[in-house]
C-alpha positions in Angstrom: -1.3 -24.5 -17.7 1.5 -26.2 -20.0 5.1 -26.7 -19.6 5.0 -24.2 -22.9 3.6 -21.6 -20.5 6.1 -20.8 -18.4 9.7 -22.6 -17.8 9.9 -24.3 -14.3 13.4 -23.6 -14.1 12.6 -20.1 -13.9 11.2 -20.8 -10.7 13.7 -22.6 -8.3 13.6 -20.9 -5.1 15.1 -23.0 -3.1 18.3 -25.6 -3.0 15.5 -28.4 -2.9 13.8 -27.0 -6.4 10.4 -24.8 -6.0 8.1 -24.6 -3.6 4.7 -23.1 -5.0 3.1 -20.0 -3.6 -0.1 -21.2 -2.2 2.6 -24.1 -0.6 4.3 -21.3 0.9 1.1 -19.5 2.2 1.4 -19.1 5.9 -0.2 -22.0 8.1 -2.1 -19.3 9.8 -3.6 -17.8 6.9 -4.1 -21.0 4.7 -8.1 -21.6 6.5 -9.2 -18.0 4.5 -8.1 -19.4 1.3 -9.9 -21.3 -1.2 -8.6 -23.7 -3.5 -9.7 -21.1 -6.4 -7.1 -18.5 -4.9 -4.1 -21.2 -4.2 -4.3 -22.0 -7.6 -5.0 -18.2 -9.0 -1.8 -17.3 -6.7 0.4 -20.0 -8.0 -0.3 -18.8 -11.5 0.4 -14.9 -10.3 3.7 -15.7 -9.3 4.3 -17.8 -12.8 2.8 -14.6 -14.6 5.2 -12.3 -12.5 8.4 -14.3 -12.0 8.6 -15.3 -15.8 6.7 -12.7 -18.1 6.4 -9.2 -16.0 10.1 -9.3 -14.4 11.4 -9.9 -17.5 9.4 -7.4 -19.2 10.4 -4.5 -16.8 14.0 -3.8 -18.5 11.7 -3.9 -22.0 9.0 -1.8 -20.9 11.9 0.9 -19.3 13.6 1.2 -22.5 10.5 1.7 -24.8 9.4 4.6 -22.3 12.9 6.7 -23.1 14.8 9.2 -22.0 13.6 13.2 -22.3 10.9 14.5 -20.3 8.5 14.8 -22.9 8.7 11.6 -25.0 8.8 9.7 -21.1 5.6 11.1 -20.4 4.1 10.7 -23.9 5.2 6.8 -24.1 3.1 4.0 -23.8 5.4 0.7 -23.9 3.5 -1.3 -26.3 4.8 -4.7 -23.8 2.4 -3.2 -21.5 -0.6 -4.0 -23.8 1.1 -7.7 -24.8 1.5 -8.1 -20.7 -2.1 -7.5 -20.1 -3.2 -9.5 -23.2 -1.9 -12.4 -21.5 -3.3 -12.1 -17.6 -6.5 -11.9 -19.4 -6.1 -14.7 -20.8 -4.7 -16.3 -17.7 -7.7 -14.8 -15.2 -5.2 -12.7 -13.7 -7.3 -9.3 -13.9 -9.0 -7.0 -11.1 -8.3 -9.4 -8.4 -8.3 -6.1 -5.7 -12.2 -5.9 -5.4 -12.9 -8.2 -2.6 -15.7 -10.0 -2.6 -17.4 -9.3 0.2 -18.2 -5.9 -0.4 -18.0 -5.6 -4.5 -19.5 -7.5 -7.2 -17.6 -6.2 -10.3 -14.0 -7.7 -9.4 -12.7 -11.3 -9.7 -14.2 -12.5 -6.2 -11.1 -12.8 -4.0 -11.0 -11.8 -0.6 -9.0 -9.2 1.1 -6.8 -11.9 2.7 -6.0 -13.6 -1.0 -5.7 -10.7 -2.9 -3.3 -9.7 -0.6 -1.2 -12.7 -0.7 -1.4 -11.8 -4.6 -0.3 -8.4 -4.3 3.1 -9.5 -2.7 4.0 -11.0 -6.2 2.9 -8.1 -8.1 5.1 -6.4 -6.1 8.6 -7.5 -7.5 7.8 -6.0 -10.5 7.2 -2.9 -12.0 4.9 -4.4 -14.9 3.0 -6.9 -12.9 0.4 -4.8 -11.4 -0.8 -2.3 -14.3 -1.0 -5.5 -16.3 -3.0 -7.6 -14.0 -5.4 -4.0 -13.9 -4.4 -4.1 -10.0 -2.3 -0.7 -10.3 -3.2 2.5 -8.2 -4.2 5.0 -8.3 -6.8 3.1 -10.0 -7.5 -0.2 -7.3 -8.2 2.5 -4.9 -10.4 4.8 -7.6 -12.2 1.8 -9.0 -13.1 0.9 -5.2 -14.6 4.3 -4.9 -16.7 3.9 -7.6 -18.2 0.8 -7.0 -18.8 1.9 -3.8 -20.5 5.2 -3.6 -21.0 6.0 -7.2 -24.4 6.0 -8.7 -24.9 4.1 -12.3 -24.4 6.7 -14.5 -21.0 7.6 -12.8 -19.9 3.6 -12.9 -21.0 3.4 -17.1 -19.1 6.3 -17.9 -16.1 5.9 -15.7 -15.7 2.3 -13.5 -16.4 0.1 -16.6 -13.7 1.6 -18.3 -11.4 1.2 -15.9 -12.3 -2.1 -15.0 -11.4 -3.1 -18.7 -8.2 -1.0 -18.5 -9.2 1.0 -21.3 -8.2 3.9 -19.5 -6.4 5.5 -16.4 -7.2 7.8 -13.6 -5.8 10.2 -11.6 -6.3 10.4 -7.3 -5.9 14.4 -6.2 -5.6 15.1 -2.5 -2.7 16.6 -1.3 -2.0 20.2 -1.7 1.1 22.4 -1.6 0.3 25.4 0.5 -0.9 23.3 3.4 0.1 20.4 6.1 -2.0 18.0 4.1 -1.3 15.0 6.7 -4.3 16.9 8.4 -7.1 16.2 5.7 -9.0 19.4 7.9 -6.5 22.0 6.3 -7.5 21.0 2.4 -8.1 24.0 1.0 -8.9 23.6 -3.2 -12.6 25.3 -3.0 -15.7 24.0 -4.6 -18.9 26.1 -4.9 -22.1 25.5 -6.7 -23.2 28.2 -9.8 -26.4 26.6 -10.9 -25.9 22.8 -12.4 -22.2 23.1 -11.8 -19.7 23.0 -9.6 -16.9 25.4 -9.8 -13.1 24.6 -8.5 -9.8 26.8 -7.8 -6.6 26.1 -5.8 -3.9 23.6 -6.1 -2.8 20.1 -5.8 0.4 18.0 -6.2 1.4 14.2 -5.5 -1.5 14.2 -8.4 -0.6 10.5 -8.6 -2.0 9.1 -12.1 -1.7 12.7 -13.4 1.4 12.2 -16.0 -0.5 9.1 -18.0 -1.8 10.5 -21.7 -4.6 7.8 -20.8 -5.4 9.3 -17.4 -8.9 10.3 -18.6 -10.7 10.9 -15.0 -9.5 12.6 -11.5 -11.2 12.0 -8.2 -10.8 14.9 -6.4 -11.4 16.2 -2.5 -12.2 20.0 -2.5 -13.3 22.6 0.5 -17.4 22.7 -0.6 -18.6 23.9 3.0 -15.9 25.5 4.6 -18.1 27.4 7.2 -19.8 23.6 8.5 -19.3 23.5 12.2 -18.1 19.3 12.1 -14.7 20.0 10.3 -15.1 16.5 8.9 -18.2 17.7 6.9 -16.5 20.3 5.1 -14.8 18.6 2.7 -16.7 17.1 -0.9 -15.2 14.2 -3.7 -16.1 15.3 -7.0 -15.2 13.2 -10.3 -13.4 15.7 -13.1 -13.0 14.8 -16.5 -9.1 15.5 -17.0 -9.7 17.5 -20.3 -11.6 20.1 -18.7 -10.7 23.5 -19.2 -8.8 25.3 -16.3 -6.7 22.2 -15.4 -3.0 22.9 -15.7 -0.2 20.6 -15.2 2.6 22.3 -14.2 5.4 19.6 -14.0 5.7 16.5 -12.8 7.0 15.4 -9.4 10.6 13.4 -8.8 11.1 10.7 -6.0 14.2 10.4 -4.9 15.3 11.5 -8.7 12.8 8.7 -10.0 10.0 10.6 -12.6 7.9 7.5 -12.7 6.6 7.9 -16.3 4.7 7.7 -17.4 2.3 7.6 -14.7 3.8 10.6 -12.8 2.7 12.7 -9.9 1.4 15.9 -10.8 1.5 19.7 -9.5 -1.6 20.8 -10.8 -4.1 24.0 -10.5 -7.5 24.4 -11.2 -8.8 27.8 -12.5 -12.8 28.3 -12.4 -12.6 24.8 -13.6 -16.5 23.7 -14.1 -17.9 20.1 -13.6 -21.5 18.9 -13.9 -23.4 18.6 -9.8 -24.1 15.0 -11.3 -20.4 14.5 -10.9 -20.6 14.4 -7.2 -19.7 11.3 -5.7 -22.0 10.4 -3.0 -23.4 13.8 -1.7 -22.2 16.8 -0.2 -19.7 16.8 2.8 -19.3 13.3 2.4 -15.8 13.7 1.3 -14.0 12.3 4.8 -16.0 9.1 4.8 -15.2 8.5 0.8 -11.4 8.6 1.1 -11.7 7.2 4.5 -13.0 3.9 2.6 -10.3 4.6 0.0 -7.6 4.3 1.9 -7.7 1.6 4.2 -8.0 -1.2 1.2 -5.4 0.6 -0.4 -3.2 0.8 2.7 -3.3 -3.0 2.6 -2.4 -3.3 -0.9 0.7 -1.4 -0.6 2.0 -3.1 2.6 1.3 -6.4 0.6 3.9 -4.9 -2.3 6.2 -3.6 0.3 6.6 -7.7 1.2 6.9 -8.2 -2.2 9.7 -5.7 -2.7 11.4 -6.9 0.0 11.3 -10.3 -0.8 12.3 -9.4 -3.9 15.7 -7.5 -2.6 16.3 -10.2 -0.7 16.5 -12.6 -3.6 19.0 -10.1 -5.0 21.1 -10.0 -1.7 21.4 -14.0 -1.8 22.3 -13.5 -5.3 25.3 -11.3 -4.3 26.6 -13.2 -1.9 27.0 -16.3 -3.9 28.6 -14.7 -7.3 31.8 -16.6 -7.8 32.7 -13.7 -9.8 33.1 -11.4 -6.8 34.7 -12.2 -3.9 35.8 -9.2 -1.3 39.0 -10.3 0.6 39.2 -13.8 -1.5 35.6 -15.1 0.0 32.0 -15.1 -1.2 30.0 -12.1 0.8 28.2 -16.1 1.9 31.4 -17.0 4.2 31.1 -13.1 5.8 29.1 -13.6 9.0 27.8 -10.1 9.6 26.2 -11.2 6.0 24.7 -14.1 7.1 23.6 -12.3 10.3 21.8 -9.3 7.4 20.1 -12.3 5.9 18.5 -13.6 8.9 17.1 -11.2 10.3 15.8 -9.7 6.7 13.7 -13.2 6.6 12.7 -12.7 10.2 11.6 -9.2 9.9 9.7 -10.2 6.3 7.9 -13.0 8.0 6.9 -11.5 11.1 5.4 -8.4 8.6 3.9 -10.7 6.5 2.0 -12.3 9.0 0.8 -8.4 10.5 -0.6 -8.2 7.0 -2.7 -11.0 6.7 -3.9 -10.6 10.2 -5.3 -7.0 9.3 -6.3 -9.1 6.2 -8.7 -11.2 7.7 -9.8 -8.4 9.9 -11.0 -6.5 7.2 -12.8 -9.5 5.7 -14.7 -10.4 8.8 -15.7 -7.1 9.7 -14.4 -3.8 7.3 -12.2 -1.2 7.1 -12.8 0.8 9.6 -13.1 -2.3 11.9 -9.6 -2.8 11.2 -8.4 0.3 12.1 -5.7 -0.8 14.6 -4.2 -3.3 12.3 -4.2 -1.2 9.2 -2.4 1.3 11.2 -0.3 -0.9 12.3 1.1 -2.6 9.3 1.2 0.9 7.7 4.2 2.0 10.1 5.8 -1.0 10.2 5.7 -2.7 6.9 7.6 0.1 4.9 10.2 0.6 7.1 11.0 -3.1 7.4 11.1 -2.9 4.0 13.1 -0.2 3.7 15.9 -1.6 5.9 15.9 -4.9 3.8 16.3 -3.0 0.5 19.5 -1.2 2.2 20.6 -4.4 3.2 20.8 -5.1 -0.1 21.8 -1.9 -1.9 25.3 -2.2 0.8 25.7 -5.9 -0.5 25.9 -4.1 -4.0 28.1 -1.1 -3.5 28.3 1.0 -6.4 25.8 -1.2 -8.4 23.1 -0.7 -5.6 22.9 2.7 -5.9 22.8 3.0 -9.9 20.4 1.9 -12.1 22.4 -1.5 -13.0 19.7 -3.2 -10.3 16.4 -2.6 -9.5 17.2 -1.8 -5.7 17.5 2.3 -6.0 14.4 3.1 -7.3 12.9 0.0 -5.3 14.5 2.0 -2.1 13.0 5.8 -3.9 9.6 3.8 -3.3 9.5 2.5 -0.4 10.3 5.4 1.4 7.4 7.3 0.3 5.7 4.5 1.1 6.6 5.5 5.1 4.2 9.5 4.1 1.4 8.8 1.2 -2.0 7.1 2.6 -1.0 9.3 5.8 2.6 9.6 7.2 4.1 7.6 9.7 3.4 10.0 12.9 -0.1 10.2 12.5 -1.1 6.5 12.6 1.5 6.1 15.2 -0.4 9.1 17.2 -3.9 7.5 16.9 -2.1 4.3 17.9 -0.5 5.2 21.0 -3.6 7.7 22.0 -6.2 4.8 21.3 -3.9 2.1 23.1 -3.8 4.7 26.1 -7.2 4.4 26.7 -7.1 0.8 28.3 -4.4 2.9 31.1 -6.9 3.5 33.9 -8.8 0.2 33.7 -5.1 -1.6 33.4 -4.2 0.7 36.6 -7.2 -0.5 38.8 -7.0 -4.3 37.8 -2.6 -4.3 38.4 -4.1 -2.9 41.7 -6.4 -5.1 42.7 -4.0 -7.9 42.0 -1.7 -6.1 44.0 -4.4 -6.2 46.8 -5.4 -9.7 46.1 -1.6 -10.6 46.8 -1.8 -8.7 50.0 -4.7 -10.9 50.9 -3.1 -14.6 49.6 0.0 -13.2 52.2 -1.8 -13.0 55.0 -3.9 -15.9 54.1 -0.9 -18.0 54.0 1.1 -16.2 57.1 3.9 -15.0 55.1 5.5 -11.3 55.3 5.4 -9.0 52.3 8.6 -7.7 52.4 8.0 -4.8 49.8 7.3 -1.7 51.4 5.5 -0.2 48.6 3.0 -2.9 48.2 2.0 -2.7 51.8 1.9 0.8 51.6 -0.6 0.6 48.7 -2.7 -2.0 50.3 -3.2 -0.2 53.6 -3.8 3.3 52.0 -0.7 5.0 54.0 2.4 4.8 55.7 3.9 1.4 55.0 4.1 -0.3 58.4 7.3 -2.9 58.1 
C-alpha cells in the first residue's frame, strides 16, 4: 500500500514511533503465522486505526435518534467502509482454513490476532464481513448445510448482500441449560410448523436481516435430552413471525442490528430447510459456538487495548490536571496501568493458546481452553474498561467516549455463548477428575520419602507421614 492510503502518523503507538502488528505478534504465537497473515494483519490494523475508528462517530450519527428511524437506518459509510476492505482483501477472514473452503484461508490462530483490531471499533467488523451473528451463521452453513441451503443463503452472506439473525434464547425458561428450550417444531406434511418465543434474537433489528437460524423442541419425548432439540433455517418474512421490540443493554439499543423478542405463531418453513437432520440441533450450535467464543474473546482484547489507549490518553492531557499534576505523576495510576497491560497480555496469550488448539485438533478438542478464555477474557476486560471509565469521571460514563457502551458490551460478554457459571462448572468438575489419580501418586511419593528416610538413616519427624506410611498409629 501507498503513503496515500493511510497516514503513518495516525499510527504511533509508542514514544519510539510505530511498531507494526505482526511485529507485535507474540513470540509464542509468531511459528502459526504465515507471512500472508503478518502482512494481511498489518493492513487490518491500518484499515481499523485510520478509516473504521474514524468512521464510527459518522456511522452513529447517520443511524439517528428515535426508535424507528434507528432501526430503519442503514449508514451509507457502512457500504463506503466495506467498499474499501474489499478492495484491500480484508473480507471473511473468520472461516479458517482448515475446516472451510469459502473464507479467505486464515487460521484460527490469525484470524484471531485479526479480530483484536476489529475490535476497537464499532465499524471494523461488519465492514470486513467478519460481524456476528453472521461469522457464527456463515460457519454453520458451510458446515452442515447442503448446496441448495449454501446458494440461497451462505453465498449471500458471504458477499454481505444481506444479514441474518441467530435465535436461541427464550424468555420463559433458564436458557443457560440448552435442555429447557422450549419453541416447538412439528412436521404437517412438507413442512415444519413452529410456536413459542425467543429473545436476545441477535441480528433481528437489521431491515437486511433476510434469514434466522433457529433451535426449536422437534422431539421433545427422545429419551437422550440432547437429541430433542432441531436447527431449522427461516426466512425472516414468513408469516407468523412478530417482533415485539427490541432489547436494551445497559441502555444501549444497538441499531440497527438489535436483539429481538420475537414469537412465532404456526409459522410454516419448507422440511428442506432443516439444517443437517433431525435432533441434530446440540451438535450444530455446539460447533457454532466454540469458533465464535474465540472470536469474541479476541474483540474483548481488542476493546481493552483500546480503553487502555484512552486511559494513557487521560493521563497525559495537559489540559486536565487534578490537584496541579497530570493523572501520569498519580502512582495508584501508574499502578492501574500496569497491571491493565499485564492482565491484557497474559489474556492475550490464553487466546491464542486455545487458538492453536483449535487449529491442530477442533473445537471440541479445545474445550478446556475455550472455556477458559471465555470466563476470563471478559472480565479482564471489563475491569480494564472501568479502569478507564474512573480515569474519565463524568466523561466515562456519557457518551462523550466510547468507554460506556464499550463497558454495556463487555458485560454481556461475561452471559451470551453460555454464562460464566456454567463453563466455570464444567471446568472445575472436569479438572476434578484427575483428584483420585493426584491422591494415589502424592501418596506414593509420600511413601517413596518414607523409604529414601530409612534408606539414608534419618528420622521423619512428621507424625502424619509416618502414620500414613505404616497404615496406623504413628509410632514417634
Amino acid at each position: 500500500m501507498s503513503k496515500s492510503d493511510f497516514s503513518q502518523d495516525l499510527l504511533v503507538n509508542s514514544h519510539e514511533g510505530h511498531q507494526s502488528a505482526s511485529a507485535r505478534i507474540p513470540v509464542i504465537a509468531r511459528p502459526f503465522v504465515s507471512d500472508r497473515a503478518k502482512k494481511t494483519l498489518d493492513i487490518v490494523e491500518k484499515f481499523v486505526e485510520e478509516e473504521c475508528i474514524p468512521a464510527d462517530a459518522v456511522y452513529t450519527q447517520q443511524i439517528g435518534s428515535g426508535p424507528a428511524e434507528r432501526f430503519s437506518s442503514h449508514p451509507s459509510i457502512i457500504e463506503d467502509l466495506k467498499k474499501k476492505a474489499q478492495k484491500l482483501g480484508l473480507w471473511n477472514m473468520f472461516l479458517p482454513v482448515a475446516h472451510f473452503k469459502e473464507g479467505a484461508g486464515f487460521s484460527n490462530l490469525e484470524y484471531g490476532l485479526m479480530a483484536e483490531y476489529l475490535g476497537k471499533s464499532r465499524t471494523a467488523s461488519e465492514a470486513t464481513n467478519c460481524a456476528a451473528p453472521d461469522t457464527g451463521n456463515m460457519e454453520v452453513l458451510a458446515k452442515y448445510g447442503n448446496e441448495e441451503q449454501k446458494k440461497k443463503w451462505l453465498e449471500p452472506l458471504l458477499k454481505g448482500e444481506i444479514r441474518s439473525a441467530f435465535l436461541m434464547t427464550e424468555p420463559d425458561v433458564a436458557s443457560s441449560d440448552a435442555t429447557n428450550i422450549q419453541l416447538r417444531m412439528h412436521k404437517e406434511g412438507n413442512e415444519w410448523v413452529l410456536n413459542g418465543s425467543k429473545w436476545w434474537s441477535s441480528g433481528a433489528g437489521d431491515k437486511r436481516c433476510k434469514i434466522a437460524i433457529v433451535m426449536g423442541k422437534s422431539d421433545p419425548n427422545n429419551k437422550d435430552p440432547y437429541r430433542q432439540q432441531s436447527v431449522i433455517l427461516v426466512p425472516f418474512d414468513t408469516p407468523g413471525i412478530t417482533i415485539h421490540r427490541m432489547l436494551s443493554v445497559y441502555g444501549f439499543d444497538d441499531a440497527p442490528h438489535g436483539h429481538g423478542h420475537i414469537t412465532f405463531n404456526n409459522v410454516r418453513v419448507p422440511a428442506s430447510n432443516m439444517v443437517l437432520g433431525e435432533g441434530r440441533g446440540f451438535e450444530i450450535i455446539q460447533g457454532r459456538l466454540g469458533p465464535g467464543r474465540i472470536h469474541h474473546a479476541m474483540r474483548s482484547i481488542g476493546a481493552a487495548e483500546k480503553a487502555l489507549e484512552y486511559f494513557l490518553a487521560r493521563m497525559n492531557d495537559p489540559r486536565k490536571k487534578p490537584f496541579g499534576k497530570n493523572l501520569s505523576e498519580h502512582g495508584i495510576m501508574l499502578d492501574r496501568v500496569a497491571r491493565s497491560r499485564i492482565e491484557i497480555d497474559a489474556a492475550r496469550l490464553m487466546v491464542l493458546n486455545a487458538a492453536i488448539k483449535i487449529d491442530e485438533s477442533s473445537a471440541k478438542g479445545a474445550l478446556k481452553e475455550i472455556a477458559e478464555v471465555k470466563v476470563q477474557v471478559p472480565s479482564m476486560a471489563l475491569e480494564v474498561i472501568d479502569r478507564a471509565v474512573q480515569a474519565y469521571g463524568g466523561a466515562g460514563v456519557c457518551q462523550d467516549t466510547p468507554l460506556a457502551n464499550m463497558w454495556a458490551q463487555g458485560r454481556t460478554m461475561r452471559i451470551v455463548d453460555g454464562p460464566d457459571e456454567v463453563h466455570i462448572l464444567q471446568l472445575g468438575r472436569n479438572e476434578n477428575k484427575r483428584g483420585k489419580s493426584l491422591l494415589a501418586r502424592i501418596e506414593a511419593q509420600k511413601k517413596r520419602s518414607a523409604e529414601l528416610f530409612e534408606q539414608y538413616g534419618i528420622k521423619d519427624t512428621d507424625p502424619l507421614s509416618l502414620e500414613r506410611v505404616s497404615g496406623g498409629k504413628a509410632k514417634l
